[in-house]
C-alpha positions in Angstrom: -25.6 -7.7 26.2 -23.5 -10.9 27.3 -19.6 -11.4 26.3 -20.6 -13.3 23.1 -22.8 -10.7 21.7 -19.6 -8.6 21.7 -17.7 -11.3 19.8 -20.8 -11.1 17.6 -20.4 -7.3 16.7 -17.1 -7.7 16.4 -17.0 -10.6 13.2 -19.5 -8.8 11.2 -17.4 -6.0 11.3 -20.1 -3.3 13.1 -18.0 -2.4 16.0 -14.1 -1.7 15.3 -11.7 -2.6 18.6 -8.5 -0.2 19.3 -10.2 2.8 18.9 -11.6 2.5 14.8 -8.9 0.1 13.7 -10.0 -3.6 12.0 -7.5 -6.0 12.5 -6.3 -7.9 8.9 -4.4 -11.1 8.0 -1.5 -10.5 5.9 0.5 -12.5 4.4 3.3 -12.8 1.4 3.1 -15.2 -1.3 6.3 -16.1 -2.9 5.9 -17.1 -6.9 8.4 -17.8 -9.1 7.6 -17.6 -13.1 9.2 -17.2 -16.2 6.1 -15.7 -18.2 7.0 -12.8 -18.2 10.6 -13.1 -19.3 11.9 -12.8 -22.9 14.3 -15.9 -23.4 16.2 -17.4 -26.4 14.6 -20.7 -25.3 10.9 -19.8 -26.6 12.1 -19.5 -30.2 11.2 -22.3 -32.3 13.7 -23.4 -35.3 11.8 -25.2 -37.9 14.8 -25.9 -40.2 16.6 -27.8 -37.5 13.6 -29.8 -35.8 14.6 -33.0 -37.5 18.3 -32.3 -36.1 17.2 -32.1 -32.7 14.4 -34.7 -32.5 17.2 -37.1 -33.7 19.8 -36.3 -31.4 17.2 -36.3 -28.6 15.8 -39.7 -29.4 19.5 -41.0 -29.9 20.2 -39.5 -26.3 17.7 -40.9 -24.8 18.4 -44.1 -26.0 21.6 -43.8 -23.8 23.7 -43.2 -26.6 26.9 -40.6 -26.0 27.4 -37.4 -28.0 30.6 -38.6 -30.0 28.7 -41.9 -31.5 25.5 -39.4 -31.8 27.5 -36.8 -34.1 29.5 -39.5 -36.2 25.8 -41.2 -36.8 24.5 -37.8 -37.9 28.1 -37.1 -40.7 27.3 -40.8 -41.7 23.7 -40.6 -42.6 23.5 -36.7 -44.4 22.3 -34.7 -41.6 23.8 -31.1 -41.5 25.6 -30.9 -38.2 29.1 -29.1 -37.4 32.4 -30.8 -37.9 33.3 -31.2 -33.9 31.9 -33.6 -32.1 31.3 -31.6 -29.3 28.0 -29.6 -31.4 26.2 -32.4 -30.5 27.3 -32.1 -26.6 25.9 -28.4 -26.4 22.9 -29.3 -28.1 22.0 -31.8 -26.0 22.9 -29.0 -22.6 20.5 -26.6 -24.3 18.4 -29.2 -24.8 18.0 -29.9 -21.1 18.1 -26.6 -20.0 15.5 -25.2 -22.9 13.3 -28.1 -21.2 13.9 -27.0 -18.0 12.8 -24.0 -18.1 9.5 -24.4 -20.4 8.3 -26.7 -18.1 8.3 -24.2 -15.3 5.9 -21.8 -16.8 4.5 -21.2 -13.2 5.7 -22.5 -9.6 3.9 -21.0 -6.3 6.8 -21.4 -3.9 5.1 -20.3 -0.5 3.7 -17.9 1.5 5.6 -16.5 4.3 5.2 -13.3 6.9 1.8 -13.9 8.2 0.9 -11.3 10.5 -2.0 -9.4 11.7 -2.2 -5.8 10.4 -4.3 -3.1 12.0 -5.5 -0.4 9.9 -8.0 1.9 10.0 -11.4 1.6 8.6 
């Protein structure tokens, strides 16, 4: 049998090299995901949804948090007496949206080796 025979045998695996040890590819794969994880930011709060959706759409019009919470006392809406309600709602805002949205991330594999283990 010729040199590339040898090769041959040794792809499909019939004839192990290093006395009965197969040579494998390993590798880590580095994920990062928030499934798992119990947060406060998965709870829902019907009562307050038109609260927030307000305040968002006001924020995102470019408008600050003190002419955002005076709006709100003007028009009925049932928001705390300091202005600065509207200022952490908007920060947990942000971060609740932050973090929903990164149900699943693969970050990146790392430590590729080859193993050797026996068969």
């Amino acid at each position: 049998m010729g040199k590339n025979n040898e090769y041959l045998i040794l792809l499909h695996g019939e004839k192990h090299i290093t006395g009965g040890y197969t040579p494998y590819l390993t590798f880590n794969i580095l994920v990062q995901s928030n499934i798992f994880s119990v947060h406060q930011y998965k709870r829902e709060y019907p009562e307050r949804r038109e609260v927030r959706e307000k305040v968002w759409k006001l924020h995102k019009e470019g408008w600050g948090y003190t002419k955002i919470h005076r709006y709100l006392k003007n028009n009925g809406f049932q928001i705390g007496n300091s202005r600065t309600t509207v200022d952490s709602m908007i920060k947990k805002m942000k971060k609740r949206e932050f973090i929903t949205k990164r149900e699943f991330s693969l970050r990146k594999y790392v430590d590729f080796k080859i193993k050797f283990f026996r068969r």
